[in-house]
N, C-alpha and C positions, 0 to 999 in steps of 0.2 A: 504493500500500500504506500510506503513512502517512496520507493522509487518511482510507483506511478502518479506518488503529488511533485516530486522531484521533475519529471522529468516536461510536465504541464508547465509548471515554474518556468522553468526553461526557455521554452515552445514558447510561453506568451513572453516572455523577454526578448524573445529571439524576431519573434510578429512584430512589435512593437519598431522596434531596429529599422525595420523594412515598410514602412506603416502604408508608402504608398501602392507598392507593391504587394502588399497584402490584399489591400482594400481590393483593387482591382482583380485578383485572384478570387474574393469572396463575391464582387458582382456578379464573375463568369458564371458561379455557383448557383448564386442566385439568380439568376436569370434561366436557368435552365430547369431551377426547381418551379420559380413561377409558370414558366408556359406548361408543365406538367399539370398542375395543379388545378391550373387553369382554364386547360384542356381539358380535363378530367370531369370538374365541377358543371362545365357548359354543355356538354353532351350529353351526361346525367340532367340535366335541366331540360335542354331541347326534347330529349325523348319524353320528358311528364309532361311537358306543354303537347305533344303530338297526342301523346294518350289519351291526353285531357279535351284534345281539341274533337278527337274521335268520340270519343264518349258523349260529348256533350252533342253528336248526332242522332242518339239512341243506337239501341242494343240490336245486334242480329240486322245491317241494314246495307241495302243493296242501292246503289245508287242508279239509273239512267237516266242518261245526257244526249240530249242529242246534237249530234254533230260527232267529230272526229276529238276526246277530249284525253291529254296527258296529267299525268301529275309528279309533278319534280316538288321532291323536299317537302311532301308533305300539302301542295297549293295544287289544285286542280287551274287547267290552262286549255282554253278553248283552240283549238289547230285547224276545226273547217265547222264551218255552220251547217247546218241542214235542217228545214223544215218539213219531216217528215213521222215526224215522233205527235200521236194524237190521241184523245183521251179514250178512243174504241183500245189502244195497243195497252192503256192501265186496264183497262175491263179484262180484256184478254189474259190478259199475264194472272190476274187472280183466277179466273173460271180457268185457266187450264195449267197451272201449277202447284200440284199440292203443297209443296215446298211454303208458301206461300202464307205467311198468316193475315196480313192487309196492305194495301196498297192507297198511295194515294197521287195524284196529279198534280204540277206545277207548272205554271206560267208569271213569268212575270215581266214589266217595262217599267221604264222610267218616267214620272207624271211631275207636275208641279203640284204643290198642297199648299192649303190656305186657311188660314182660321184666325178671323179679323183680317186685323191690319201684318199679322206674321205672317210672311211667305216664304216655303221652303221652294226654289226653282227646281232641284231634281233627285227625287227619290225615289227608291225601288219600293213598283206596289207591286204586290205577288198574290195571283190568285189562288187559292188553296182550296182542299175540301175537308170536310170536319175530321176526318182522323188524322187528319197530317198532325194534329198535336199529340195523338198520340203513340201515333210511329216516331216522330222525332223527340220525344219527352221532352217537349216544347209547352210548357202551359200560360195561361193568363196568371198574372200574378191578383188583377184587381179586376171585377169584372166577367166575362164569358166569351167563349171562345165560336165561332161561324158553327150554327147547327147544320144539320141537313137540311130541315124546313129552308136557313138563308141559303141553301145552296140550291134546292130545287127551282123555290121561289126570287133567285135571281138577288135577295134583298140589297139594297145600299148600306151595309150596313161594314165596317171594318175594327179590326184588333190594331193597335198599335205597338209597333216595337218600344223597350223603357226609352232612348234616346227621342224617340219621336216627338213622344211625349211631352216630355221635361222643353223640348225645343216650342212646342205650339203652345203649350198651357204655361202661364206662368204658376210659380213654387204657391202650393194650395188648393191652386184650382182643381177640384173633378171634374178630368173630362169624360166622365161615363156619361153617355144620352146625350152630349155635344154634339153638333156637324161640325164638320171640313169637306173644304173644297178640292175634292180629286179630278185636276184639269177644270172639266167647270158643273163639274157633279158633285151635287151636297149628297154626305155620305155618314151615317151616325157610327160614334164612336159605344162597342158595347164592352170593348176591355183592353185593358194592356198587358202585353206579356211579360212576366220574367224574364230577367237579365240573362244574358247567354252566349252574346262576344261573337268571333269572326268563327264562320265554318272552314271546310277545306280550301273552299276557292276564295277565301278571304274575306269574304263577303261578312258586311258587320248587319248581323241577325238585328240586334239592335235598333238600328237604324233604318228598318221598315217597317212597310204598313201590309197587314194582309186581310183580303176580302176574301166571301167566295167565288170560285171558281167561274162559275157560273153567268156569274154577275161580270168577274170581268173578262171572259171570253165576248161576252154579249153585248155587253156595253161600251169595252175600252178598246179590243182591238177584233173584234165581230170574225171570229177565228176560229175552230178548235185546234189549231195546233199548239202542243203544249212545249215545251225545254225539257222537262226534268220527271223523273218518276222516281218516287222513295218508297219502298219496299220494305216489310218487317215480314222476315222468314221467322219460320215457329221455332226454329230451335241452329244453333250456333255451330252444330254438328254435320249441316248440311246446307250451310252456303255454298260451297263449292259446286255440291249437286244444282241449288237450286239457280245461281250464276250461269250454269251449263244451259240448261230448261230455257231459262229467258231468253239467253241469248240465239239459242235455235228456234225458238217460237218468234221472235224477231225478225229475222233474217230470216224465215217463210213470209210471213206479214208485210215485212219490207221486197218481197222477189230478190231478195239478195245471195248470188251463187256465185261457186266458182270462186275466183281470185277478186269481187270484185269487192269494193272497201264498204265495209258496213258505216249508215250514216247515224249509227247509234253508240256511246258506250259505255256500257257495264262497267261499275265502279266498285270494289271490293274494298271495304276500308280496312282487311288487314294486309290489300297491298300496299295502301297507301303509308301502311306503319311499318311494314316488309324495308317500301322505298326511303323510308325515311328513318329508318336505321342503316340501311347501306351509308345512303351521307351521311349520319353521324359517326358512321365506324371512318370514311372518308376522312374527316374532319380532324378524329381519333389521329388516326396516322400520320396524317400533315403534323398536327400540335404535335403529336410524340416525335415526330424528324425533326423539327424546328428544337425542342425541348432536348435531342442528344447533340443537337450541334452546338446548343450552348455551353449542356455538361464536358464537350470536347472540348470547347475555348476555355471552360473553367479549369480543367483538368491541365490543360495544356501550360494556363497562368499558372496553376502548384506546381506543375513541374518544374517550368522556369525560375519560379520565385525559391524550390528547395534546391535547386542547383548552385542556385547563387549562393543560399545561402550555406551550402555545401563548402561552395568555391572559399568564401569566407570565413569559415569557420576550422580551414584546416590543420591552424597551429592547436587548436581545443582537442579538437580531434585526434591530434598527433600525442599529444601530452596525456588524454584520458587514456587513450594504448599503450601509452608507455608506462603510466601508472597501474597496470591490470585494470582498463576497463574492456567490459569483454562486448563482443561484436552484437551480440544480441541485443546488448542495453541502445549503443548506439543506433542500430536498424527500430527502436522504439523508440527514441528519443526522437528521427525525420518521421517515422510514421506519427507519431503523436501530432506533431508539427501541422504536416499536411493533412490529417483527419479533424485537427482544431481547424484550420481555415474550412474544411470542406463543414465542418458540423455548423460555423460562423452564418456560409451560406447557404446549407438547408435548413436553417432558422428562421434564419432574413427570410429568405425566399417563401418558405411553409406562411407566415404573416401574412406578407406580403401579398401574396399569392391569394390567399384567403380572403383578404380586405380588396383585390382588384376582382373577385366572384362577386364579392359582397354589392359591390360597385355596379358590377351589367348588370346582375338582378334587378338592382331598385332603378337603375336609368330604362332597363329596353322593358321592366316589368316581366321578366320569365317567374317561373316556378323558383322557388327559392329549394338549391340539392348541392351540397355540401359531402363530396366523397370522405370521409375519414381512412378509407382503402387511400387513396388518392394520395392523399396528405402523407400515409406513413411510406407509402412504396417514392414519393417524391423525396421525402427526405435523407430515407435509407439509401436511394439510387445517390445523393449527391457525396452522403459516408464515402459510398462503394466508388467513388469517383475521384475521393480525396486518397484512398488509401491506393489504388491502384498509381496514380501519380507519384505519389511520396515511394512508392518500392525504386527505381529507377536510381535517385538522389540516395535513399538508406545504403543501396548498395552499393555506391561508388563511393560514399563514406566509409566502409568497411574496407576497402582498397586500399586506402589510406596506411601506408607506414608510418613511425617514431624516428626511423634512421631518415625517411627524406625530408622529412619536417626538419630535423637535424641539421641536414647540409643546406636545404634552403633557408635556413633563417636567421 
């Protein structure tokens, strides 16, 4: 025990001597333990915000889009339009796939809204049918949600997203039983939904208004062509099957054969979590390459700064050999050295590191995920980086004779 507070003793006198030199050894360190850490903590984030973002679409659910759609990272991306998707293809899809527990129909455009003297000039109103709330676990928080009756009978009646809301009424007011003017249709307010943020394609739920279907195929753009169809399969076990089912009952529906490109597509939200851990593991690997080329500059500074201080220290070293010190003590006394500076900046770093996670959480608002795996395999990695450096320096201290220290000095 006293040789190893000896020999600390030392190591920090020896640090000290070299202070610029150190420091800069302990940033390489630290800079390599940050991006690990960092790296580690953001991935672990992005993937609950994806989980989170799926979930918050309801359970067991199939998405159709129409047109030609991708999704990178997690955000659905429109690639070719087509107007060919109609609310006979949602009838269909439930009478002939048992897979199938309810379905419902989507359309929607962009209108101006108005209530009083507020104008909002352009917002997504989307016509829906009554289960869509609860395929998507989508509810009103205040208020009632589009019956069948408003959907048969066409009603004016609409739900408002919380943002809408809060934007048309001033703080107070109920607007349950209010109108607003959609384009230039008074349209009664019967509830507003719960909070509920951006879906896949980013789209802030929030920040719409939805009628029935009905009402505004009929009224707004005199159509039945729909965009989108959201699907709740009965059981989680057989999406894959019931994925299969749509999409060939589709594509008879649509005369689609052969090579030629469907104008519809099938959206699996555990692909979209599939895809969206590829880029995170992506991401993973970048940050980890970025994170060993620093531990290489940091390793590279202890090397440099124990060589030196090798270089200089070789009359000490000549006299503790000649005095019986044995080679062992000496190869602990540089390793101690170098594993203090490395321990300096997986300290620094591990902080550091921590409080720049701390940082994107509260500015970009993600999930707040805190690896403590992360933290310990960062810090030990920056050890493992001090002591392989410091061997190189111990061992050419051990080289060292008493006789040439002699004739040199």
């Amino acid at each position: 025990m006293q040789r190893i507070l000896l020999n600390l003793k030392i190591a920090l006198n020896s640090l000290r001597h070299f202070k610029l030199r150190t420091a800069l050894a302990v940033l390489g360190i630290s800079l390599g333990t940050i991006a690990l850490t960092v790296v580690t903590d953001l991935s672990g984030s992005l993937m609950l915000q994806t989980i989170s973002e799926i979930n918050r679409l309801g359970e067991n659910i199939l998405i159709v889009k129409s047109g030609a759609v991708r999704a990178f990272a997690g955000a659905t991306r429109v690639f070719r339009v087509a107007n060919t998707l109609k609310e006979s293809d949602t009838e269909a899809i439930f009478r002939y796939s048992g897979a199938v527990e309810a379905v419902s129909s989507s359309a929607s455009k962009v209108f101006p809204v108005r209530y009083r003297e507020m104008v909002l000039p352009k917002i997504n109103v989307v016509g829906v049918e009554p289960n869509f709330s609860y395929i998507r676990s989508f509810y009103p928080e205040t208020g009632l949600f589009i019956s069948d009756q408003d959907n048969r009978d066409a009603n004016r009646v609409v739900v408002l997203g919380k943002k809408i809301a809060k934007k048309l009424f001033k703080e107070g007011e109920n607007p349950i039983g209010k109108y607003i003017l959609i384009w230039r249709t008074p349209c009664q307010v019967i509830g507003i939904m719960e909070e509920k943020g951006a879906d896949i394609s980013n789209v802030d739920q929030d920040n719409q208004i939805f009628m029935p279907l009905k009402t505004f195929t009929t009224r707004y753009i005199s159509s039945d062509v729909i965009d989108t169809i959201f699907i709740k399969v009965k059981k989680p076990q057989i999406i894959d099957n019931a994925k299969g089912e749509i999409t060939a009952l589709l594509k008879q529906r649509h005369n689609i054969r052969g090579d030629k490109e469907d104008d519809f597509t099938v959206i699996d939200m555990k692909d979209v979590l599939s895809l969206q851990a590829s880029t995170m593991k992506m991401v993973s690997i970048l940050g980890t390459i970025s994170a060993i080329i620093s531990f290489l500059i940091g390793g590279i500074g202890i090397l440099s700064i124990m060589t030196l201080i090798v270089n200089e220290r070789k009359i000490e070293i000549g006299i503790r050999r000649a005095i019986g010190g044995r080679k062992r003590d000496i190869i602990s006394q540089f390793l101690a050295e170098s594993s203090l500076i490395a321990i300096l900046g997986g300290t620094f770093g591990v902080i550091l590191g921590f409080a720049i996670s701390l940082a994107i959480f509260y500015v970009s608002k993600l999930p707040f995920y805190i690896s403590v795996t992360g933290l310990i395999i960062s810090f030990f990695a920056s050890i493992l980086v001090g002591i392989i450096a410091g061997i190189y320096p111990s061992r050419n201290a051990i080289k060292i004779e008493p006789v040439y220290i002699i004739r040199n000095s």
